[in-house]
N, C-alpha and C positions, 0 to 999 in steps of 0.2 A: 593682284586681283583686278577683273574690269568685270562691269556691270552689261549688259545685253538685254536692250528693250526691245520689246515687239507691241506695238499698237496697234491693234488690229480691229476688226469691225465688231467682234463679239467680244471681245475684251484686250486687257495686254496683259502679257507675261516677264516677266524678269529673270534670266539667268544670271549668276556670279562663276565669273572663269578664272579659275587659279592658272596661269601662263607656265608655273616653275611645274606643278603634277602635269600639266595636262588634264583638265580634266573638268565638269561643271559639279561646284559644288555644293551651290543650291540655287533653289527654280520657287517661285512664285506667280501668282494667278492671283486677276478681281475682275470680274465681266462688266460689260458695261451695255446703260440701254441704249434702244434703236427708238429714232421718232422715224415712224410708218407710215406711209399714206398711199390708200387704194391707186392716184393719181401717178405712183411712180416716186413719193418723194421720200428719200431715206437721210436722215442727218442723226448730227451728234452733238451733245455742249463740249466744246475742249476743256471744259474742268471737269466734267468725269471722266476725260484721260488723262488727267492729272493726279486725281485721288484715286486711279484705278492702278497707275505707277505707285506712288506712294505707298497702297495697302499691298500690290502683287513685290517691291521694293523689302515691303516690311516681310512679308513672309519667305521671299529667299534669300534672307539674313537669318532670320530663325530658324531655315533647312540647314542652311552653312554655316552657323553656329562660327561663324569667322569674327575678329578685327575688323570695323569697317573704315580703322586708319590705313589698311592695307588695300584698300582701293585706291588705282592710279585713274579710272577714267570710264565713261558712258560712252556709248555708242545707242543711237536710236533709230531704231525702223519702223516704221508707219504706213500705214495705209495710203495708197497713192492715189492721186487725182483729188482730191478733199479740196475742198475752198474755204480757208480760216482769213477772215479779215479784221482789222483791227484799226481802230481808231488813233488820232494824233497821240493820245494818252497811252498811246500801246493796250488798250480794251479790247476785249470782241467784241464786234458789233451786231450776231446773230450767229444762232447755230450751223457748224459747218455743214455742207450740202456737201454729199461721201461721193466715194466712186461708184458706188451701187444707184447711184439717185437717177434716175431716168426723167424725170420732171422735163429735165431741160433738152429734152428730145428735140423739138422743135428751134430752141434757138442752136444745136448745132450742124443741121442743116440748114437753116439760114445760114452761119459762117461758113459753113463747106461750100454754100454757093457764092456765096461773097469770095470765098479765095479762089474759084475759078475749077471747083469739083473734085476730084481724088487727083488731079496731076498736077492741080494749081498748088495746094495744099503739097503734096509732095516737095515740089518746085523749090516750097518757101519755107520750107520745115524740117525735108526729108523723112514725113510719113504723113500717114491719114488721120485727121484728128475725128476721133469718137464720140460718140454720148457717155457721159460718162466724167472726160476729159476736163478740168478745171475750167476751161476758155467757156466753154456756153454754159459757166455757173455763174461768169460776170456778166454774161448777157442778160439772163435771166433775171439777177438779182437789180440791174438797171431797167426794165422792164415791170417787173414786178414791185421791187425795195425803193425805188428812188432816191426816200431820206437814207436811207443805210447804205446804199451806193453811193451817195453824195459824201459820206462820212469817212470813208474808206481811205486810210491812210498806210496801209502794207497789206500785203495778200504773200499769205503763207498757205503750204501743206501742211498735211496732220503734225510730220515728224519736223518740219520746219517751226511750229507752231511747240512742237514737246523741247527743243533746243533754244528755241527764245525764253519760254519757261525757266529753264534748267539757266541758262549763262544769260539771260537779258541783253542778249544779241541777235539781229537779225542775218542768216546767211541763209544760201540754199545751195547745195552742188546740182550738179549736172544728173545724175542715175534718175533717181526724184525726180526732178524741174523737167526731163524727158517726155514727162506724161502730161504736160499741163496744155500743151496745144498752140504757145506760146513763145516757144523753144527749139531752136534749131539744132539739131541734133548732129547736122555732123559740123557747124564750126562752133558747138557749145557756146552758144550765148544765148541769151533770151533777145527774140524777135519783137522787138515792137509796135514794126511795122501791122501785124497785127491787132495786138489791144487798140493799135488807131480804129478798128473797124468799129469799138466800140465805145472807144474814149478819146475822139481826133484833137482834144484839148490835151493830153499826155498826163491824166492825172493816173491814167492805171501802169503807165511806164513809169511814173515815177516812184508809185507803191511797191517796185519791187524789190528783193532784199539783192543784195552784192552776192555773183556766184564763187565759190571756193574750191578748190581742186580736193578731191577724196581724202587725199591724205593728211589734210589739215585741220585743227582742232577747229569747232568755231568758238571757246572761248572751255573758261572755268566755271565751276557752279558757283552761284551766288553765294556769298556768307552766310546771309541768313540762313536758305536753303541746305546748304551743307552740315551748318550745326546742327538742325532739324534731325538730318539722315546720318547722323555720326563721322561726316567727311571729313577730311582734312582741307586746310582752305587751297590748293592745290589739284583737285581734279579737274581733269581735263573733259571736255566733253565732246566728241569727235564728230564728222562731217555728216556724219549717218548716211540714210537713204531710204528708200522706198522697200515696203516689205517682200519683193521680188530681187531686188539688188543684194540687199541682205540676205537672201534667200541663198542667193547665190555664194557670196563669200561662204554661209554659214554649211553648205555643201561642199565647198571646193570648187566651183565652177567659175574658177577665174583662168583657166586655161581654153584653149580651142577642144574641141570633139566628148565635151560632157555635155549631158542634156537634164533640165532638172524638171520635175511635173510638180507640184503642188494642189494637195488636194484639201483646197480650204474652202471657205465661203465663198470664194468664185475658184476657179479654175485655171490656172496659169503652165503653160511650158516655155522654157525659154535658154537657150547655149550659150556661151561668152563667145564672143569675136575680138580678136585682137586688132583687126583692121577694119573699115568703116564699111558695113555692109552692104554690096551691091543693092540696085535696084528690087525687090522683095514685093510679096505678094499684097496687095492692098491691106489683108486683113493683118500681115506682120507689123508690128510695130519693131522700128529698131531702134529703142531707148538706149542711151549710154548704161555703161554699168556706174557702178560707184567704186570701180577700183582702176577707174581710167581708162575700160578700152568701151566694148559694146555689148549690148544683150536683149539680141533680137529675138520678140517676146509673142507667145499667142494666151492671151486672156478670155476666157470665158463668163458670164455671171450668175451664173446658174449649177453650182457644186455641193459639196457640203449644206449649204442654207436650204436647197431644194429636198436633197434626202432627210433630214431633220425636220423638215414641214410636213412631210408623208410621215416619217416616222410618229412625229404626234399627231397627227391625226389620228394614225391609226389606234392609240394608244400604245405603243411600243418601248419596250427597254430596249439599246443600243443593241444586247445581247439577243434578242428576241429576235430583231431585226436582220443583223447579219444573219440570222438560223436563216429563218425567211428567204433569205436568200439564197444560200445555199441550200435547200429545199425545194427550190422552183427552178427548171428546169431555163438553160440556156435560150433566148429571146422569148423569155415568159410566154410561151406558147400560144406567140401571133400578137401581144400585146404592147404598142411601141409608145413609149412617150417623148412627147417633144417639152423638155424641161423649162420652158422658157418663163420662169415665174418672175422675173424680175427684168424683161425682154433678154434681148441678147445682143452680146456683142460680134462673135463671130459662132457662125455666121451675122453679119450683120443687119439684127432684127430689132431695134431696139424699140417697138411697139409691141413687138408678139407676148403673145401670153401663150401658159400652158395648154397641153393638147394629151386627152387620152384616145389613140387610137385603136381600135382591132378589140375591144370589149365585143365579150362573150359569155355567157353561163358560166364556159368552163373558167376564162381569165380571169375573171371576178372575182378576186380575192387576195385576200392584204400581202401573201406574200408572191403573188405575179405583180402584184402595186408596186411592194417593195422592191423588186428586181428589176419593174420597169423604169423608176426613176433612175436606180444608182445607171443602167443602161443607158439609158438617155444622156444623162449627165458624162459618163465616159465617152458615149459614141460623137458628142461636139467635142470633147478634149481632141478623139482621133482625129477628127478633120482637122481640127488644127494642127494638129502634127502634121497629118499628110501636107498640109500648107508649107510649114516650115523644112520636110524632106526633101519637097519640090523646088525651096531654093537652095537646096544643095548640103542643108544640115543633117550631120550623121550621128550616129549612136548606139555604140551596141548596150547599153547600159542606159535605161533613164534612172535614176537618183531622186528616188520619189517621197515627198514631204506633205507634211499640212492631217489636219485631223483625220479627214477619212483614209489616208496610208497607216495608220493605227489596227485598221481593220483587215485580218487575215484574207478575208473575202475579197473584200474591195482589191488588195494586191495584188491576189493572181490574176481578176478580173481586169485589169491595167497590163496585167504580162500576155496575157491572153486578146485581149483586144489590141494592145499597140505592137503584137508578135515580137514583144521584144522581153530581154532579162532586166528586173528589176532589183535593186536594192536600196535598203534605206539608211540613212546615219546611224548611227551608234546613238545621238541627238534629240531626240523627237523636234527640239526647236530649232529649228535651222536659221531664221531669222533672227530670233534674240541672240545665236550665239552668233551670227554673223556678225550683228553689233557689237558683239563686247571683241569681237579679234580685229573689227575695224577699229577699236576704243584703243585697241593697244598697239596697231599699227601707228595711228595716231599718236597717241604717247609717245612710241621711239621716236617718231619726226619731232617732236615739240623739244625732247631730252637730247637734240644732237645723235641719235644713236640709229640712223634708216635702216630698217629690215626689208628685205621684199616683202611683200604679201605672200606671194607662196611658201613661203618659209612657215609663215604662223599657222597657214590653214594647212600645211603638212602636218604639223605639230600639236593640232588642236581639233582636226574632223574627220573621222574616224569612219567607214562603212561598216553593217554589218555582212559582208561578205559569204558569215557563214550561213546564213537567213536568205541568200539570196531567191528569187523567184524565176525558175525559166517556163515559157509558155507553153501551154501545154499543145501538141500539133491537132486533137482533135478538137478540141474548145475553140481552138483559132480559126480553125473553118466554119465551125457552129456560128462564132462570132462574126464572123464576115457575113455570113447570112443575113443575120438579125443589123446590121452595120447598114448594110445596103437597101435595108427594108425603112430604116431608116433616114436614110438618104432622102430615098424616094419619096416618104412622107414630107419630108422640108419641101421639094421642087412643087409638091401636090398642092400643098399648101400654103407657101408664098414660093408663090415662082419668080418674084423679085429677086430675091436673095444670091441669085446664081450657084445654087445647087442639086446638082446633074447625078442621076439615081445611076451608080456604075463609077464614081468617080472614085478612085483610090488613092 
C-alpha cells in the first residue's frame, strides 16, 4: 500500500494505492482556509496542511478499511511556487505567500529587470520568471518583513515544507524547485546567482535545502509521527513534487506526445519532454518534470476559483449551474468575460482584474453570467494551448483532470473549444495518486528492486476510454467565433499584453 497526498490551494486529499490489485482503495478530504486580501495577497499557515493531511489521512483509512502496517511509503504533491520559511529552530516564521498571491507583482518586475528582461532571465534560468514565482516572495518579504527576513533560515515549498514535517529532513527535487525563479532548469541546480540580487551576503543561498534526484526517498516518517498514523517505523516518504508534476505521473504523462489539462483553481496544460526543450514561447514555462525529464507547462490563474465566485454569487448549486449553462446558448449571446479575478498569468496580466463585456437586456442573466465565465476561463486555457502548439506540441488526446473535468458540460466545452478528443482517468485524483506511484517508485529504489516508472503507471492509471469526448464540428465553429471575440477584447483592453484578435 503507498499513500498519495495532494496539497492544494482549497484543501488536500489523500488516496491509499494497493500496487498488488491495482487499484485506489480509499480517498480522503479536509479543506483548508485562504488569507485574502483585496491587494492581491493570498497565503496559507502550513499547519492547516498538516492537520488537513492528518484529518483527509484519517478518512481514507476508514474508506480502505486497510492494515495501516501494510503501508510501504508517501509520496506528496503540493502546490507550487509557495514560499514556506523557517527559522534556525526549524519554525515558520509567517504564513506562506501561495502561487495565487499577486501582492508581489511589483517586486517581480523589478527582478525581471534586474536579470536583463525576458532573455536575460531566459539566459540565466532557461525561462521567464512570473508573478506568482517564489523569487519575488523574498523580495517582498525583505522589503516589507525585515525581522522575519532577517530570521530566515531554510525556504521551502508547500510540498517541500509537508516532507520536512513528515521525515524532519530538508530536500527539494528539481519538478517542484522549476518554479521558484531560482532555478535552472536545464542543468538542475538552483542559481544563486540570483538570490544574490536580493541577498548579495548569501544568507538566501545558504537557506536552501540539498536537491535530490525523483527517484529518491527523502527520508522515513518520524517515530513519533508514524505511531500517531499506525505506521510502521519504516516508511519511506518519497521525493514528491509540485501538483502539476504529480499531475502528470498520476495521468501517465511521463512519455513524449500526451497532453494533460487540468481544471483546478488555476488552469494548467502541460506534455512531458524527454529531451530539454528548445527555445519556447515566453509565456511557456519549461519546468523539469519529477520523473527526470521535462514538462513544458502553460498555467493560468483564473479556473475553477473564478467559476465558483459566480457560482455563489449567484446563489447556485453546482447542479443548477452546469444546467445554466447548458441552457445558454454558445458565446452567451455577445457576452464575453475577461476572467481575470486574481490578475493573470498568461496572458501575462498580473494587475488586470475582471471584465464584463457586451452586457445587454437580453445577456443579463445568471445563466449567460454562468456561461460567460466557464467561457472566459477556457478561452485563456486555448491560447495557451495555441502557445504550446506553436512550439511544436502535439496531441490528439488531452487527458483532462482537476474539479471542473467532473462536470459533463465543462467537458465537451474543452473538446469543443480545444477541437480536440478528450478523456479523463478512471482517477478523479490524478495528483494524489501520482504521489503514491511516485512513493512506490521510490520504495523499489530504496529495497534494491528499480522499476521503471512506466511500468507502475501502466499498472496503475487507467483512462476512461469509454466516456471519451470528441468535439463536436458545429460547436467548434460557434466556438471559434466567441474565441476570437475574445481575443479581441484582451488586445482592446490591454494592448500591452500582445494579444492580436485573429490569432490562432
Amino acid at each position: 500500500m503507498y499513500v498519495g497526498v495532494d496539497c492544494g490551494t482549497q484543501g488536500t486529499k489523500v488516496v491509499i494505492v494497493d500496487t498488488e490489485q491495482g487499484s485506489v482503495r480509499g480517498e480522503g478530504y479536509a479543506p483548508h482556509a485562504l488569507i485574502s486580501d483585496a491587494n492581491g495577497r493570498r497565503e496559507q499557515s502550513p499547519t492547516w496542511w498538516t492537520e488537513a493531511f492528518l484529518e483527509a489521512y484519517r478518512l481514507a483509512v476508514e474508506h480502505a478499511g486497510i492494515d495501516t502496517g501494510l503501508i510501504r511509503g508517501i509520496g506528496v504533491s503540493g502546490q507550487q511556487h509557495g514560499l514556506v520559511v523557517l527559522n534556525k529552530q526549524g519554525e515558520v516564521i509567517r504564513p506562506a505567500k501561495l502561487w495565487c498571491d499577486t501582492e508581489t507583482a511589483p517586486e517581480n518586475a523589478e527582478l525581471l529587470a534586474l536579470l536583463g528582461g525576458e532573455s536575460g532571465s531566459i539566459d540565466q534560468l532557461g525561462l521567464v520568471v512570473a508573478t506568482g514565482y517564489t523569487l519575488s516572495k523574498l523580495l517582498w518579504l525583505k522589503k516589507n518583513e525585515p525581522d522575519n527576513f532577517a530570521a530566515i533560515a531554510h525556504i521551502l515549498l508547500p510540498h517541500d515544507y509537508l516532507n520536512y514535517w513528515l521525515t524532519g529532513q530538508l530536500a527539494a527535487e528539481c519538478g517542484d524547485a522549476s518554479g521558484t525563479g531560482y532555478f535552472d532548469v536545464r542543468t538542475r541546480r538552483w542559481n544563486t546567482n540570483v538570490l544574490a540580487l536580493i541577498s548579495p551576503d548569501g544568507q538566501l543561498a545558504e537557506a536552501l535545502p540539498p536537491l535530490i534526484p525523483a527517484e529518491q526517498a527523502v527520508g522515513k516518517v518520524r517515530v513519533e509521527l508514524a505511531k500517531g498514523m499506525g505506521l510502521s517505523d519504516d516508511v519511506i516518504v518519497s521525493s514528491g513534487g509540485g501538483d502539476n508534476m504529480m499531475g502528470a505521473i498520476g495521468t501517465g504523462n511521463i512519455g513524449d506526445g500526451v497532453v494533460t489539462m487540468s481544471l483546478g483553481t488555476s488552469g494548467t496544460i502541460y506534455a512531458y519532454s524527454s529531451a530539454e526543450p528548445a527555445q519556447l514561447h515566453p509565456s511557456i514555462a519549461p519546468f523539469c518534470s519529477s520523473s527526470n525529464g521535462w514538462l513544458p507547462l502553460i498555467c493560468t490563474m483564473n479556473l475553477t476559483g473564478a467559476a465558483n465566485q459566480m457560482r455563489e454569487t449567484l446563489g447556485l448549486t453546482l447542479d443548477e449551474f452546469n444546467q445554466r449553462i447548458a441552457d445558454t446558448p454558445i458565446g452567451a449571446d455577445g457576452l464575453t468575460m475577461l476572467p481575470f479575478l486574481s490578475g493573470e498569468r498568461v496572458p501575462a496580466l498580473p494587475d488586470a482584474t475582471g471584465s464584463l463585456l457586451g452586457l445587454n437586456m437580453q445577456n443579463m442573466t445568471p445563466g449567460h453570467l454562468c456561461r460567460a465565465v466557464v467561457e472566459g476561463t477556457s478561452f485563456t486555457l486555448r491560447y495557451g494551448l495555441d502557445r504550446l502548439r506553436e512550439s511544436g506540441i502535439r496531441s490528439e488526446t488531452i487527458r483532462l483532470i482537476g474539479g471542473g473535468a467532473k462536470s459533463p458540460v465543462w467537458r465537451q466545452l474543452i473538446a469543443d473549444v480545444m477541437n480536440t478528443r478528450v478523456v479523463c482517468p478512471a482517477s478523479s485524483e490524478a495528483a494524489a495518486l501520482g504521489g503514491a506511484i511516485q512513493a512506490a517508485w521510490c520504495h523499489r529504489h530504496a529495497q534494491g528492486q528499480p522499476v521503471p516508472l512506466a511500468d507502475l503507471c501502466e499498472e496503475l492509471v487507467a483512462m476512461n476510454d469509454s466516456q471519451a469526448i470528441e468535439p463536436n464540428p458545429v460547436a467548434v465553429d460557434a466556438y471559434e467565433q466567441a474565441y476570437q471575440a475574445y481575443l479581441a477584447a484582451i488586445a482592446a483592453h490591454h494592448p500591452d499584453a500582445g494579444v492580436s484578435h485573429g490569432l490562432a
